[in-house]
N, CA and C atoms as a LAMMPS dump frame, in Angstrom:
ITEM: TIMESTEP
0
ITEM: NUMBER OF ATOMS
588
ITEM: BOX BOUNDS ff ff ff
-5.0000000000000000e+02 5.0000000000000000e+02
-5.0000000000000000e+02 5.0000000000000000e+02
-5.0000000000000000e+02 5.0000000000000000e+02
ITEM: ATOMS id mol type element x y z
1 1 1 N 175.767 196.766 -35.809
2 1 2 C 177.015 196.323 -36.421
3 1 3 C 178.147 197.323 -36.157
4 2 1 N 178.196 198.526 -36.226
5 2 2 C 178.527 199.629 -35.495
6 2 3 C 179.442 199.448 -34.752
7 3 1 N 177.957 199.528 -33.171
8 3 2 C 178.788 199.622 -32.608
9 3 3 C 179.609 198.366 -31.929
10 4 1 N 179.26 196.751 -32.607
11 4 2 C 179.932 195.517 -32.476
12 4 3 C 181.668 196.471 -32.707
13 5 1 N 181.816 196.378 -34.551
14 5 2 C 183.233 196.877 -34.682
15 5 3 C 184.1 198.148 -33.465
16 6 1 N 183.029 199.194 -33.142
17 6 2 C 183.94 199.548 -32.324
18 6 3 C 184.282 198.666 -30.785
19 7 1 N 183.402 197.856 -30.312
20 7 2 C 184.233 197.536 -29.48
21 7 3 C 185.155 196.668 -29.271
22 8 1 N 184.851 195.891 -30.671
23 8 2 C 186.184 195.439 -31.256
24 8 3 C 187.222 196.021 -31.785
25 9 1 N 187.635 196.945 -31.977
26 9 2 C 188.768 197.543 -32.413
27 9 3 C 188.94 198.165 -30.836
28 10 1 N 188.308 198.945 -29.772
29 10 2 C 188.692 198.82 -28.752
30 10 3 C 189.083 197.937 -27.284
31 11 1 N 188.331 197.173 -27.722
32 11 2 C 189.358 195.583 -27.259
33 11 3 C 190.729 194.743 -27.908
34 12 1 N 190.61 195.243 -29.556
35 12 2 C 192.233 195.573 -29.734
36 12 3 C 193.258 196.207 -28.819
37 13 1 N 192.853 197.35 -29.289
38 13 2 C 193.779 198.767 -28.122
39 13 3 C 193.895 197.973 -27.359
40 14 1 N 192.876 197.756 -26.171
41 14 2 C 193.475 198.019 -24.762
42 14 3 C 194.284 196.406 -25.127
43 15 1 N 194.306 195.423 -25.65
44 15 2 C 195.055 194.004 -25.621
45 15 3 C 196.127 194.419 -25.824
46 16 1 N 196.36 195.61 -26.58
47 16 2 C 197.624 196.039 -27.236
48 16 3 C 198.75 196.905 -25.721
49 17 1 N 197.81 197.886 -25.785
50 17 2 C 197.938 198.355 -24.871
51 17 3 C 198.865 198.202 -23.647
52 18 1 N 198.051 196.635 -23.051
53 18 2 C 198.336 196.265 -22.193
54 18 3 C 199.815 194.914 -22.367
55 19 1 N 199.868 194.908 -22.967
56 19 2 C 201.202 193.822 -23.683
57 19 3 C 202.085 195.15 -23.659
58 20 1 N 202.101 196.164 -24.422
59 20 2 C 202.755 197.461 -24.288
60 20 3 C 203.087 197.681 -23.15
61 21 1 N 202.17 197.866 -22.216
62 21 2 C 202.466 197.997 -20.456
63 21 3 C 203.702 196.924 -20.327
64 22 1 N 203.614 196.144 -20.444
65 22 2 C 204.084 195.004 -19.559
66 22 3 C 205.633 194.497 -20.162
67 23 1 N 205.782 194.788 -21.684
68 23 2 C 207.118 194.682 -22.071
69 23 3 C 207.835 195.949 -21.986
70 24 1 N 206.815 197.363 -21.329
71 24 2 C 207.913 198.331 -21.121
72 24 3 C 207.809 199.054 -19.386
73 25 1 N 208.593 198.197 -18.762
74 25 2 C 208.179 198.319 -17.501
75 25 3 C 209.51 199.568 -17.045
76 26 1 N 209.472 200.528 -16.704
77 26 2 C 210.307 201.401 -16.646
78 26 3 C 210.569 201.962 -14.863
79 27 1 N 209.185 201.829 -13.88
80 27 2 C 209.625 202.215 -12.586
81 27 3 C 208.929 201.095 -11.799
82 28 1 N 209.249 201.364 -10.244
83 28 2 C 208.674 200.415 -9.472
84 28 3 C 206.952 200.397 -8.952
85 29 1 N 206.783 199.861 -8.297
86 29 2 C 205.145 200.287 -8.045
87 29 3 C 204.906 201.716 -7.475
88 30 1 N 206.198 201.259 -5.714
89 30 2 C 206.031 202.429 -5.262
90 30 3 C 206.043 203.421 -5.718
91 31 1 N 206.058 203.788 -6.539
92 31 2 C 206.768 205.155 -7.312
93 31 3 C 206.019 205.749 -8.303
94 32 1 N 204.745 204.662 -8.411
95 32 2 C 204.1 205.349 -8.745
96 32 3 C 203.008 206.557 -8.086
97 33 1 N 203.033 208.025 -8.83
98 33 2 C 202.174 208.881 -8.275
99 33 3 C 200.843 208.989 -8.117
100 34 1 N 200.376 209.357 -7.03
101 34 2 C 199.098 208.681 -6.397
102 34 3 C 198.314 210.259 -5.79
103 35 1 N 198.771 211.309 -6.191
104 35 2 C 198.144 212.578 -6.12
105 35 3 C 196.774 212.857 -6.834
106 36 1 N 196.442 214.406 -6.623
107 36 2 C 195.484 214.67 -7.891
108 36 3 C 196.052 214.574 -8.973
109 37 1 N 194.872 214.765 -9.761
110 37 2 C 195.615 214.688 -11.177
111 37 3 C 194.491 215.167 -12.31
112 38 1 N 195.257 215.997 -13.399
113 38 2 C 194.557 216.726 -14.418
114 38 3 C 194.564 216.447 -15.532
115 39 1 N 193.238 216.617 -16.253
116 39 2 C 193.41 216.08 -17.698
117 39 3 C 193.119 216.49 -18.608
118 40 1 N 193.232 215.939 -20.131
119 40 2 C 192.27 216.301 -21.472
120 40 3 C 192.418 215.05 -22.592
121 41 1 N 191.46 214.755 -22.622
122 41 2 C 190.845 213.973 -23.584
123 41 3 C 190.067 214.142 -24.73
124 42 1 N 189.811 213.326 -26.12
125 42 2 C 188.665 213.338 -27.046
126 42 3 C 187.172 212.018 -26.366
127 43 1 N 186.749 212.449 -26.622
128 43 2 C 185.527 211.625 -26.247
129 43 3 C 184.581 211.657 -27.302
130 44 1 N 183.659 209.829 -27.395
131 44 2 C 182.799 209.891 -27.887
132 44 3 C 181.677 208.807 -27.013
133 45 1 N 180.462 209.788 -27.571
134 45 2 C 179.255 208.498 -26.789
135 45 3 C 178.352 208.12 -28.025
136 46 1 N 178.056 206.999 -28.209
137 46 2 C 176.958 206.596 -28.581
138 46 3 C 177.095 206.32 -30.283
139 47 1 N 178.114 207.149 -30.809
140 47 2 C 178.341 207.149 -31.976
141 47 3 C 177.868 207.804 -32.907
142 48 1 N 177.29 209.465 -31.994
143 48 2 C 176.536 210.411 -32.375
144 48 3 C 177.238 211.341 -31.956
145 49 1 N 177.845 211.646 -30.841
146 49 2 C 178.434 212.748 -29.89
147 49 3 C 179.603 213.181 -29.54
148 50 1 N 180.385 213.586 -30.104
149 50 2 C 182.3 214.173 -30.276
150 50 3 C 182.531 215.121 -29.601
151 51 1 N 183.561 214.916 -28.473
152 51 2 C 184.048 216.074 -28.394
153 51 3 C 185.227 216.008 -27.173
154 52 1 N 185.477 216.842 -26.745
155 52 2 C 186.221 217.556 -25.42
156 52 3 C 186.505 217.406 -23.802
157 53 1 N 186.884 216.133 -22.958
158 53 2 C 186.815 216.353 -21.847
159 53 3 C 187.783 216.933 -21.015
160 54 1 N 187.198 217.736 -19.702
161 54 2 C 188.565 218.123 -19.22
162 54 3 C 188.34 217.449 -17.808
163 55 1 N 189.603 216.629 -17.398
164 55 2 C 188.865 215.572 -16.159
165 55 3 C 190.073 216.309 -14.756
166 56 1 N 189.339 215.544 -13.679
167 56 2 C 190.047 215.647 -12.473
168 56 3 C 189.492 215.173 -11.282
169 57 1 N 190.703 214.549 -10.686
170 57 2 C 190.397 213.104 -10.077
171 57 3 C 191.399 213.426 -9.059
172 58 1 N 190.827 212.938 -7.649
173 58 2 C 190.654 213.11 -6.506
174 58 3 C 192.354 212.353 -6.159
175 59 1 N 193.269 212.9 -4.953
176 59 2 C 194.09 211.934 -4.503
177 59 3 C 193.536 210.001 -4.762
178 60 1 N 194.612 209.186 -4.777
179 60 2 C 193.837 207.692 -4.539
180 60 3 C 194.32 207.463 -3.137
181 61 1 N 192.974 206.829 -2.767
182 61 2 C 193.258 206.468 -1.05
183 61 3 C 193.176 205.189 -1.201
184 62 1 N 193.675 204.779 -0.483
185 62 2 C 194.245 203.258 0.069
186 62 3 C 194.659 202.419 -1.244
187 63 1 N 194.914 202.819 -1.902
188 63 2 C 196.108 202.6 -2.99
189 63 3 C 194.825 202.073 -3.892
190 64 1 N 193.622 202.395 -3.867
191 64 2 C 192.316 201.654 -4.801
192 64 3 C 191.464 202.528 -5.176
193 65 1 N 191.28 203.997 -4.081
194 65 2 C 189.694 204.279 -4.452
195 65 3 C 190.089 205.786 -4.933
196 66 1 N 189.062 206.368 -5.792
197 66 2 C 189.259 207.812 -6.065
198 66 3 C 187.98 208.847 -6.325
199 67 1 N 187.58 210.11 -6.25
200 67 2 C 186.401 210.721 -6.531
201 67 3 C 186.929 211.248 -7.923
202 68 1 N 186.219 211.276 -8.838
203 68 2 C 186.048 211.404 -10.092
204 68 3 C 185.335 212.222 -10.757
205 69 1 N 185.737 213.647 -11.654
206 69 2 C 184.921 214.801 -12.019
207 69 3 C 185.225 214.809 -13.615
208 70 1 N 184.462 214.806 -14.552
209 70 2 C 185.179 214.878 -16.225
210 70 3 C 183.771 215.919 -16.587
211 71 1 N 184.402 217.026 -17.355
212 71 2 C 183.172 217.769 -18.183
213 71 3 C 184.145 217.94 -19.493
214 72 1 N 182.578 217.537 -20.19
215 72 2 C 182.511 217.472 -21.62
216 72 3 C 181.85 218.404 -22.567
217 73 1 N 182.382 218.892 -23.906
218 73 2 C 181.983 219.534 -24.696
219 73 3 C 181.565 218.936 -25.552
220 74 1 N 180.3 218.533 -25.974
221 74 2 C 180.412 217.727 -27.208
222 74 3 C 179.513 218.102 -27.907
223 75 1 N 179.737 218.088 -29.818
224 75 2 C 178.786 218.318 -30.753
225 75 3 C 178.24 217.354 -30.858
226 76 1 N 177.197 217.436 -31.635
227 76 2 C 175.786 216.539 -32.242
228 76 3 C 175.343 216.676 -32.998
229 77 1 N 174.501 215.904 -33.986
230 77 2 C 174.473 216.06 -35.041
231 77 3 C 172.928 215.645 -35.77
232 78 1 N 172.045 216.787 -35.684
233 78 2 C 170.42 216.186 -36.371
234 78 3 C 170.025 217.17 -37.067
235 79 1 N 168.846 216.482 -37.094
236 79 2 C 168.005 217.468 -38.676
237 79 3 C 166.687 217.768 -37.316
238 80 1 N 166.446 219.302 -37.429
239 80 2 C 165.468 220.079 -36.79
240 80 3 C 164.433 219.683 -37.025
241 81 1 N 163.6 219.736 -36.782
242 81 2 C 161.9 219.345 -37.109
243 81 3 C 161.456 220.97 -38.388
244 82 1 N 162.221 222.093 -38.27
245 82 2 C 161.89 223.056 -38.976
246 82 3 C 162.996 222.893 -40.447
247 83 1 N 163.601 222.026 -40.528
248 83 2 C 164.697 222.009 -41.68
249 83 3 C 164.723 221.148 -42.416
250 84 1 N 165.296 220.761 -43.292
251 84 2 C 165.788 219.042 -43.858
252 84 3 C 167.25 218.87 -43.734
253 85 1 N 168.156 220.191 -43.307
254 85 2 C 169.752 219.773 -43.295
255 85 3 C 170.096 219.561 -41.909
256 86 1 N 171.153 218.224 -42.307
257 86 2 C 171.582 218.249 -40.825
258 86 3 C 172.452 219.65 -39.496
259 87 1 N 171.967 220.065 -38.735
260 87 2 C 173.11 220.513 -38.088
261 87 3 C 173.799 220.229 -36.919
262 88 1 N 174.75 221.275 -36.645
263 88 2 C 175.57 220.691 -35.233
264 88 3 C 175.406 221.321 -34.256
265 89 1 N 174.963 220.64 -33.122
266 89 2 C 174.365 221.612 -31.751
267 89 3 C 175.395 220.969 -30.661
268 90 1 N 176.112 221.805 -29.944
269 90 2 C 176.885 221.498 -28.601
270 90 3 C 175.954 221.274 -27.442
271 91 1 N 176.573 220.106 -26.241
272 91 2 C 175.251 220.051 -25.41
273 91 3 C 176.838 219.147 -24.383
274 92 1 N 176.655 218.78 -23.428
275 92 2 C 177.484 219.118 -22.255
276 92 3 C 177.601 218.17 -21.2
277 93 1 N 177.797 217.163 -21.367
278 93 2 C 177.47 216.137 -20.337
279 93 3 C 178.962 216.065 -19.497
280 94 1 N 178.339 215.868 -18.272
281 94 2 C 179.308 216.206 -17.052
282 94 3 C 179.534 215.143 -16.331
283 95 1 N 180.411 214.152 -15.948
284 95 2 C 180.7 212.815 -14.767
285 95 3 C 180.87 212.939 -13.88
286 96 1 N 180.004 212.623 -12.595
287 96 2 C 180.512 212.869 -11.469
288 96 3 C 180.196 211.457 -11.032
289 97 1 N 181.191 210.675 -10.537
290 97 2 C 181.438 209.565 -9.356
291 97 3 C 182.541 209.29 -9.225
292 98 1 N 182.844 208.244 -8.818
293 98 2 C 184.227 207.307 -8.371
294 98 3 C 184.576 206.033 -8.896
295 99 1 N 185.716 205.833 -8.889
296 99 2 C 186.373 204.775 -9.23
297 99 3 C 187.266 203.958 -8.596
298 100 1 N 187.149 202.455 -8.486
299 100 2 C 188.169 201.905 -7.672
300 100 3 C 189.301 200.99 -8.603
301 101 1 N 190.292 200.441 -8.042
302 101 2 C 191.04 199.745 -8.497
303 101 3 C 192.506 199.433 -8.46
304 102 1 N 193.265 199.212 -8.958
305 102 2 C 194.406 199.334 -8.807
306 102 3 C 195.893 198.968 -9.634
307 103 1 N 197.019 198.641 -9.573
308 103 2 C 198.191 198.732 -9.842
309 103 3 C 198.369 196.973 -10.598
310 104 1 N 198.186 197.39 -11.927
311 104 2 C 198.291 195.863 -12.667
312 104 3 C 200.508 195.614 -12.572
313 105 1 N 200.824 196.343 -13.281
314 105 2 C 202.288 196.29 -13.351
315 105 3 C 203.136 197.63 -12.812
316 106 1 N 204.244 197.646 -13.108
317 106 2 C 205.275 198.782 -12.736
318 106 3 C 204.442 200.362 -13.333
319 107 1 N 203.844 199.986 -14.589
320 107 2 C 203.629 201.117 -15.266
321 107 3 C 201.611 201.141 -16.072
322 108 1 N 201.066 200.398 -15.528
323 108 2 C 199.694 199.936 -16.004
324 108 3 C 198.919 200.177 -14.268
325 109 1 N 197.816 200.597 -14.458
326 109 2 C 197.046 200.975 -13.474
327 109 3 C 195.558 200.734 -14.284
328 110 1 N 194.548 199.658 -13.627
329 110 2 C 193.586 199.762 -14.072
330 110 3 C 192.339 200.254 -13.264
331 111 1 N 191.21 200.707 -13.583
332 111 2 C 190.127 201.201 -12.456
333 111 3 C 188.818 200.852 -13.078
334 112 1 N 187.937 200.898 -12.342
335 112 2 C 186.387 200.273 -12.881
336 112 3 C 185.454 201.377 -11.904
337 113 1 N 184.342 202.503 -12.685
338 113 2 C 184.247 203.72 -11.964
339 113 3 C 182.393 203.17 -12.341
340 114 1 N 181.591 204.475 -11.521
341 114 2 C 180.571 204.709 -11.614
342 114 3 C 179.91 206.051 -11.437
343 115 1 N 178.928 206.275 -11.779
344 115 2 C 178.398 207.464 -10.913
345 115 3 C 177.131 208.777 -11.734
346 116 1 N 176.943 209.886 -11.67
347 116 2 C 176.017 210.56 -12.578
348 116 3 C 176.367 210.778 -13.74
349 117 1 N 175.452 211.288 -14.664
350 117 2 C 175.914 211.554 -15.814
351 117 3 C 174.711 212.976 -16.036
352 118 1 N 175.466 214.223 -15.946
353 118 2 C 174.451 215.274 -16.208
354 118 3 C 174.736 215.681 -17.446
355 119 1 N 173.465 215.624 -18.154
356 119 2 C 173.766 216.131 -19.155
357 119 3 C 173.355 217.85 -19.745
358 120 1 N 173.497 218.492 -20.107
359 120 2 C 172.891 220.075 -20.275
360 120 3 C 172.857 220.291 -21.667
361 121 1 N 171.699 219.736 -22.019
362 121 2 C 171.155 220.244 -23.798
363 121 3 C 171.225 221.343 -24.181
364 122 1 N 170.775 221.145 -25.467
365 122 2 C 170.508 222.715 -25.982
366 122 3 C 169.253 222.755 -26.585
367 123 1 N 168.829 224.158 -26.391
368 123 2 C 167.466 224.28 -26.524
369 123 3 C 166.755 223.646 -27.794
370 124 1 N 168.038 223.944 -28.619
371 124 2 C 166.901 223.157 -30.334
372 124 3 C 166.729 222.012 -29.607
373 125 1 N 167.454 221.084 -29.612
374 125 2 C 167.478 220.126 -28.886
375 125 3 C 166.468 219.052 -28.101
376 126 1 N 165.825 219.721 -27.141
377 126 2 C 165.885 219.681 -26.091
378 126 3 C 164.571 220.166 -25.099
379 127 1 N 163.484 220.027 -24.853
380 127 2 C 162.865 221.136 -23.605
381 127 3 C 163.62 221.298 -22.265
382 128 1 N 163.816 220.03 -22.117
383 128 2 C 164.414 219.854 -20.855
384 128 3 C 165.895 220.745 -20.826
385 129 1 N 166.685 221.482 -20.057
386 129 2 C 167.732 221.863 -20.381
387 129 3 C 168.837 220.802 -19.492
388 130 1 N 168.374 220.393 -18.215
389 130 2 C 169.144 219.436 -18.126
390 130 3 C 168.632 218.219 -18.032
391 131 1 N 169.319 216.636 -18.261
392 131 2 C 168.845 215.735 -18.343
393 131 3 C 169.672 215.05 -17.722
394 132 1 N 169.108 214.137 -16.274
395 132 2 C 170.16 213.091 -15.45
396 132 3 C 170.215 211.415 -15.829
397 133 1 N 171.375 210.869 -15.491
398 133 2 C 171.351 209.706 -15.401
399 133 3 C 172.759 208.86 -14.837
400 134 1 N 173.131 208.109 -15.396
401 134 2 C 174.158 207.774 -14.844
402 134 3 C 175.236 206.771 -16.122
403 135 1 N 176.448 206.669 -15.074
404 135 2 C 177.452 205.786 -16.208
405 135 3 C 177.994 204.818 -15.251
406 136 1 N 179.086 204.076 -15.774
407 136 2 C 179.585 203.241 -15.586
408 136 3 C 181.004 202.971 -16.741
409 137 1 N 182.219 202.416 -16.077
410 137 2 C 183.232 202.551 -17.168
411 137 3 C 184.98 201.875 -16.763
412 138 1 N 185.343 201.76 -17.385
413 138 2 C 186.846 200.927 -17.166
414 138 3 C 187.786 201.841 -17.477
415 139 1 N 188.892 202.409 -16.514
416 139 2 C 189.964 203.151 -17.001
417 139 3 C 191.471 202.367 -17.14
418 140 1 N 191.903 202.665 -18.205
419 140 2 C 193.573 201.727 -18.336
420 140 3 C 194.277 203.28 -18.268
421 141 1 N 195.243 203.055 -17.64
422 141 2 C 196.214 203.755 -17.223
423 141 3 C 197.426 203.348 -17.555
424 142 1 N 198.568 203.853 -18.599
425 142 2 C 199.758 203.966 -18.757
426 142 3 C 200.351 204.633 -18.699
427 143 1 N 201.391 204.671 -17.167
428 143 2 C 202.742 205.606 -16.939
429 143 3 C 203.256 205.97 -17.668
430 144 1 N 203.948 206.989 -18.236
431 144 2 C 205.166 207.276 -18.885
432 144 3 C 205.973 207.664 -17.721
433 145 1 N 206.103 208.527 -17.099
434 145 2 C 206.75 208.882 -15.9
435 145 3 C 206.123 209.077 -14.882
436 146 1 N 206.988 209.894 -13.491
437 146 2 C 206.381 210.012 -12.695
438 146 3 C 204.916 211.035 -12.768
439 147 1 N 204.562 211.698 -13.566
440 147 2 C 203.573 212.695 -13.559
441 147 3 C 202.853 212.364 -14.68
442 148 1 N 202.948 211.964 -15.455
443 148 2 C 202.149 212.115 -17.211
444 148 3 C 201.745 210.736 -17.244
445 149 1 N 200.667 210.357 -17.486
446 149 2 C 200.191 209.093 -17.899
447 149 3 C 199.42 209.108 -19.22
448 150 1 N 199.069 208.338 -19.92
449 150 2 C 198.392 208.175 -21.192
450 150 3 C 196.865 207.023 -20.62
451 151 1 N 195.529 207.71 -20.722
452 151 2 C 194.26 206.917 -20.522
453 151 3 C 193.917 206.496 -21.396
454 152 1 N 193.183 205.572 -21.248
455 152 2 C 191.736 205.107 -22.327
456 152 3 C 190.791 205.061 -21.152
457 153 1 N 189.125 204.826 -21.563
458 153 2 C 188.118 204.677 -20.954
459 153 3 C 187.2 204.483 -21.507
460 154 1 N 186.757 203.264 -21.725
461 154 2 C 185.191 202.656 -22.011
462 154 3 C 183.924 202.359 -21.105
463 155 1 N 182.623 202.221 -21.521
464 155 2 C 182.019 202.056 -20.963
465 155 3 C 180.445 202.654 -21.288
466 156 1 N 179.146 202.308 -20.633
467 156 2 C 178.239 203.128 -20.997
468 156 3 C 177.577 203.88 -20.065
469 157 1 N 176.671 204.792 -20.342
470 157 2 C 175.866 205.905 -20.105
471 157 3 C 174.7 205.9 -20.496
472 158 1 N 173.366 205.706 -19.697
473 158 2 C 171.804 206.224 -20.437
474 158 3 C 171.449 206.785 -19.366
475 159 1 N 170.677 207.543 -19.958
476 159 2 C 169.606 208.956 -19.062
477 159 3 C 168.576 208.308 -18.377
478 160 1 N 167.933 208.865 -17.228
479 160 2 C 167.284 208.618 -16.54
480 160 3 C 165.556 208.855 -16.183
481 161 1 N 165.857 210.514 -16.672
482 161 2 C 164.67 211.046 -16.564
483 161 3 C 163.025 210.802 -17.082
484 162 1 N 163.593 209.812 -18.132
485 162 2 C 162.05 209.205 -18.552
486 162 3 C 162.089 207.986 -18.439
487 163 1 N 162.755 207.068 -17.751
488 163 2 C 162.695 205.821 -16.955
489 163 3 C 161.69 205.392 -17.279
490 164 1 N 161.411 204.109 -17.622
491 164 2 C 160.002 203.531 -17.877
492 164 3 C 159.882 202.793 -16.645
493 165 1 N 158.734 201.828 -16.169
494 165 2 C 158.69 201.143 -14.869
495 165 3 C 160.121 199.944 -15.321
496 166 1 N 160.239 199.04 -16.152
497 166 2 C 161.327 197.982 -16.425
498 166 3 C 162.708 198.546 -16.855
499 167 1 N 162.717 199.505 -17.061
500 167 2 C 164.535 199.926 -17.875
501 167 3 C 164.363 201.363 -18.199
502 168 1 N 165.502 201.867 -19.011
503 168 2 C 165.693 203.159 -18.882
504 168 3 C 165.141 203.952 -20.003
505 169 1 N 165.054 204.871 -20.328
506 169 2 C 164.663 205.363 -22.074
507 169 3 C 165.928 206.216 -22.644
508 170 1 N 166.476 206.917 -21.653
509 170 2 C 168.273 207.424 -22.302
510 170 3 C 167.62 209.061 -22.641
511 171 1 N 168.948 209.714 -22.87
512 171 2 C 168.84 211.135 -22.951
513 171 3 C 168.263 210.934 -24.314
514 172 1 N 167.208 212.033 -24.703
515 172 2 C 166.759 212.38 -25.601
516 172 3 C 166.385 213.286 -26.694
517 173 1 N 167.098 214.005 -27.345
518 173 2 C 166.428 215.193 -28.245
519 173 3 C 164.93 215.133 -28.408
520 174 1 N 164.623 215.647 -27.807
521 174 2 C 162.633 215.366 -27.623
522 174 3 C 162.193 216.639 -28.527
523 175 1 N 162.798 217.394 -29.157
524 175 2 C 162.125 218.641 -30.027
525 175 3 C 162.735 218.09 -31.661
526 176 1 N 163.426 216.746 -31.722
527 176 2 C 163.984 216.229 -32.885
528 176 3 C 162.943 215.592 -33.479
529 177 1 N 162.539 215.256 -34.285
530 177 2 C 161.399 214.094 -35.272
531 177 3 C 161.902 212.714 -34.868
532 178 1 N 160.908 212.183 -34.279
533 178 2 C 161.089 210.699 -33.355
534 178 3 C 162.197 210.494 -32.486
535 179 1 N 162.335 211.785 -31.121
536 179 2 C 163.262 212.301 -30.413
537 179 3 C 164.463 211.041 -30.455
538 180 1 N 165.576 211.018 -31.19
539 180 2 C 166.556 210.046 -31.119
540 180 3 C 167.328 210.391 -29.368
541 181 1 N 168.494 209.106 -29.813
542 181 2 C 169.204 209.767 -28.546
543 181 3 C 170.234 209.803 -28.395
544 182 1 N 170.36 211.197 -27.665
545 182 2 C 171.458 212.364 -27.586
546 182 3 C 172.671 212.005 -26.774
547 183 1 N 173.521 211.842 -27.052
548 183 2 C 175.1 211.458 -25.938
549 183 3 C 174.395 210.104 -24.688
550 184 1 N 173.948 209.338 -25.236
551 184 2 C 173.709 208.155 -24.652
552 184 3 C 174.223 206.441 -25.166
553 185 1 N 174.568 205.836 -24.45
554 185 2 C 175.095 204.799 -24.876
555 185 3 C 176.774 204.115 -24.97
556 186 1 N 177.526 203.736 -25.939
557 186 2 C 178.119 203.433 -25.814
558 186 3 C 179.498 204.8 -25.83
559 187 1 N 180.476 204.601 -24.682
560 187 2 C 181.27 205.933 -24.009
561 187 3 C 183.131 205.302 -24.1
562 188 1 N 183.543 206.124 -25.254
563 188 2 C 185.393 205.913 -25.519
564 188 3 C 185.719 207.295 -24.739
565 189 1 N 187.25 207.169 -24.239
566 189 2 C 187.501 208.725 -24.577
567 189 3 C 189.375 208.429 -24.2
568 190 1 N 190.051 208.843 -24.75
569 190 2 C 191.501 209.016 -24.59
570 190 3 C 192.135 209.967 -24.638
571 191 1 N 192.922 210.328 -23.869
572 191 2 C 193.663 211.227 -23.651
573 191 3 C 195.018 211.273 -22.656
574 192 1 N 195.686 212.602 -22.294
575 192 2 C 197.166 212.517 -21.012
576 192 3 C 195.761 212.994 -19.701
577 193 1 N 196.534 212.359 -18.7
578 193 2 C 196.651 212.437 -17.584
579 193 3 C 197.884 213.253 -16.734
580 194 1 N 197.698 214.468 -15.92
581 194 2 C 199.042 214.894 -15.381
582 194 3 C 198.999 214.312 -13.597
583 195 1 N 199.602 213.913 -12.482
584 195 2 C 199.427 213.458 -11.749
585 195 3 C 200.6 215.019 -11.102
586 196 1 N 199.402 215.637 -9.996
587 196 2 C 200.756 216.6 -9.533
588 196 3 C 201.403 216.198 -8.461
């Protein structure tokens, strides 16, 4: 039920969003900047995992495609197998792939990306220190000017490493009491974009 409401309230946003785009159209296409570009965002996965990304993303070539890098800081939140209180352990999941797409209006840019998802636990956590898998995700892009844009980005993420033969099993706190799971699943994150 969860996570139904959030992606309903984030299919608000971006409806909003994107009506926003389109009644405030301020430059031409060309003009929009198509360089690298640097970022910072809040992020959450799964509805367990908060925190910090700092992204950076490749020139766009042929006005569609881009290589795609975001690392994340994020807390978490369980009860130890040695405790009964909850605590908060940082653990690190990193994006690496690409994204394609392109130029909805004067000032809206949308993209649809893919690619790894490393994650780097922490030892309470965790045996494994790192854990792979992959994501998948939708970026909305709103210009303000030539350099500064405002993102959103949805989408999901599960781990790989204990793969069953039919589907996936997702990153896991495996030293937790009935190892739950750790920064897997459903993936928000918003933040500026600088385009240099």
């Amino acid at each position: 039920m969860k996570k139904m409401k959030n992606a309903i309230f984030i299919t608000c946003m971006l409806l909003s969003f994107s009506l926003f785009a389109q009644n405030n159209s301020i430059r031409n296409n060309n003009e929009l900047n198509t360089g690298v570009s640097l970022g910072l965002g809040f992020t959450s996965i799964g509805g367990n995992s908060y925190g910090m990304g700092a992204y950076l993303s490749s020139p766009v070539w042929g006005d569609f495609f881009v290589l795609d890098l975001t690392a994340n800081i994020h807390s978490v939140q369980f009860t130890p197998s040695n405790d009964t209180v909850m605590h908060w352990y940082n653990v690190a999941p990193i994006f690496v792939g690409f994204k394609f797409g392109g130029i909805i209006n004067e000032n809206l840019r949308v993209y649809y990306g893919m690619g790894a998802n490393l994650l780097f636990t922490n030892k309470e956590l965790s045996k494994k220190k790192l854990q792979y898998g992959g994501y998948v995700k939708g970026t909305f892009e709103y210009n303000f000017n030539e350099m500064i844009v405002l993102f959103i980005e949805t989408g999901l993420t599960e781990g790989l490493q204990d793969a069953k033969l039919y589907g996936m099993d997702g990153f896991r706190a495996d030293k937790v009491p009935g190892s739950p799971f750790l920064s897997n699943g459903f993936l928000t994150s918003m933040g500026i974009r600088i385009y240099l």
